[in-house]
Structures are given as C-alpha cells and as structure tokens.
C-alpha positions as CSV (number, residue, x, y, z in Angstrom):
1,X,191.8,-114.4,-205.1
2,X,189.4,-117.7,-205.1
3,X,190.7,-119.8,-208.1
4,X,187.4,-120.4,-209.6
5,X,186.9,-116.4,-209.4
6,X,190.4,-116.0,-211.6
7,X,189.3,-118.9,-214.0
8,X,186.2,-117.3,-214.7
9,X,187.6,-113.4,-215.1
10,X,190.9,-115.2,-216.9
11,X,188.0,-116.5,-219.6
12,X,187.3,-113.2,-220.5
13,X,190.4,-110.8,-221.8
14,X,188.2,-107.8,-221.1
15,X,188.0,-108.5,-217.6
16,X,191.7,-109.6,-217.2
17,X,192.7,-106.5,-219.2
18,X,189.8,-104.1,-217.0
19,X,191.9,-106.0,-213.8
20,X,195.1,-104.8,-214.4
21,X,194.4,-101.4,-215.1
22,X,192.1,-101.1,-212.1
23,X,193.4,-102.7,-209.6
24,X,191.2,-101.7,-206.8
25,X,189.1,-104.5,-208.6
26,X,191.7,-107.1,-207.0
27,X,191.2,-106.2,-203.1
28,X,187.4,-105.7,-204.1
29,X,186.6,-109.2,-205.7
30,X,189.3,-110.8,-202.8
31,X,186.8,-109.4,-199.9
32,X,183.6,-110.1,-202.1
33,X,183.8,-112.6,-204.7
34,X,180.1,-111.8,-205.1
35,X,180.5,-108.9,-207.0
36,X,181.7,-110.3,-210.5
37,X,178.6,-108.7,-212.0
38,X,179.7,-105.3,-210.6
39,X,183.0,-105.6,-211.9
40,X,181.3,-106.5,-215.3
41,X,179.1,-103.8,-215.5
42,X,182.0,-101.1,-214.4
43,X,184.2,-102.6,-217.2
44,X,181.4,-102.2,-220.2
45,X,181.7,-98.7,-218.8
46,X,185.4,-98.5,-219.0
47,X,185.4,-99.8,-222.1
48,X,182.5,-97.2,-223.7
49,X,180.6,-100.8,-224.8
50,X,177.7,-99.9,-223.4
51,X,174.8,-99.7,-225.3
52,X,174.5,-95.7,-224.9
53,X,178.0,-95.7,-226.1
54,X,177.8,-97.9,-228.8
55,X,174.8,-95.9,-230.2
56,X,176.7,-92.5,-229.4
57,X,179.2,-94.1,-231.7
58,X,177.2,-94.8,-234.4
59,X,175.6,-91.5,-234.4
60,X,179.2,-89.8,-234.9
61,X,179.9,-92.7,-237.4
62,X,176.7,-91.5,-239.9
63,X,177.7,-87.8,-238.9
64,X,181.1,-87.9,-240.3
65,X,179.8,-89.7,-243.7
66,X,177.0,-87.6,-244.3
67,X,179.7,-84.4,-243.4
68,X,182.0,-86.5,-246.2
69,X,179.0,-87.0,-248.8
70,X,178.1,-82.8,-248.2
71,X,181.9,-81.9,-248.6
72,X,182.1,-83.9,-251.8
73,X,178.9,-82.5,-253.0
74,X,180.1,-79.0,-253.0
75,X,183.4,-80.0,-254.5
76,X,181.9,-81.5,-257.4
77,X,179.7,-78.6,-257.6
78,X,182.6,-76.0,-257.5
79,X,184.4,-78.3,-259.9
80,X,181.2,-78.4,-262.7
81,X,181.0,-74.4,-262.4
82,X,184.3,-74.1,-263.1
83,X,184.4,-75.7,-266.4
C-alpha cells in the first residue's frame, strides 16, 4: 500500500480498525488508491454511524425510556391502590 494512503487511513482508528477486519479493503485500496472515499463510506456502514442508523438509534433510545416511564407508571399505580 502507497505510504501516504496508510498515513492517511493510520489517522483515523476507524479506518485502521474497519482494515483489519475487512481485509479485501487491503488488495482494493493497493490496486486503487482512489477509492478512500468508498472505503469511508462502507466503514460508516459497518460501523451503523450512519445518519439512518444513528436516528434508528435514537428512536429505540426514547422507546425504551418512555416503555420505563409507562412501567413505573403502573407500578406506582398498583402500589397507591394497594394501600
């Protein structure tokens, strides 16, 4: 691989980490160095931090609270009728 090519992906721990677990990225980037954006693109995807994932995310983030907030609701609730 071109030195300037590793310096640049060595930058970035994502990429270096998205390397070694993908190695098909190695041969790729040796035949075309040109295609650094690709490999950053297809390792936001790998890593779900795209912005459809990161949104997905926080959707099942304010899920689970308001799930939480219901749950504790109805336990207070059965608690109060209780006494």
């Amino acid at each position: 691989m071109r030195q300037d090519l590793y310096r640049t992906i060595k930058q970035n721990e994502e990429w270096l980490r998205f390397l070694r677990e993908q190695p098909i990225w190695y041969r790729k980037l040796m035949k075309r160095p040109e295609q650094l954006q690709q490999l950053e693109v297809d390792s936001l995807h790998y890593f779900q931090k795209t912005i459809p994932h990161r949104v997905q995310k926080f959707s099942s983030g304010v899920q689970m609270a308001t799930m939480m907030m219901s749950m504790f609701q109805t336990m207070n609730q059965s608690n109060e009728a209780s006494q």
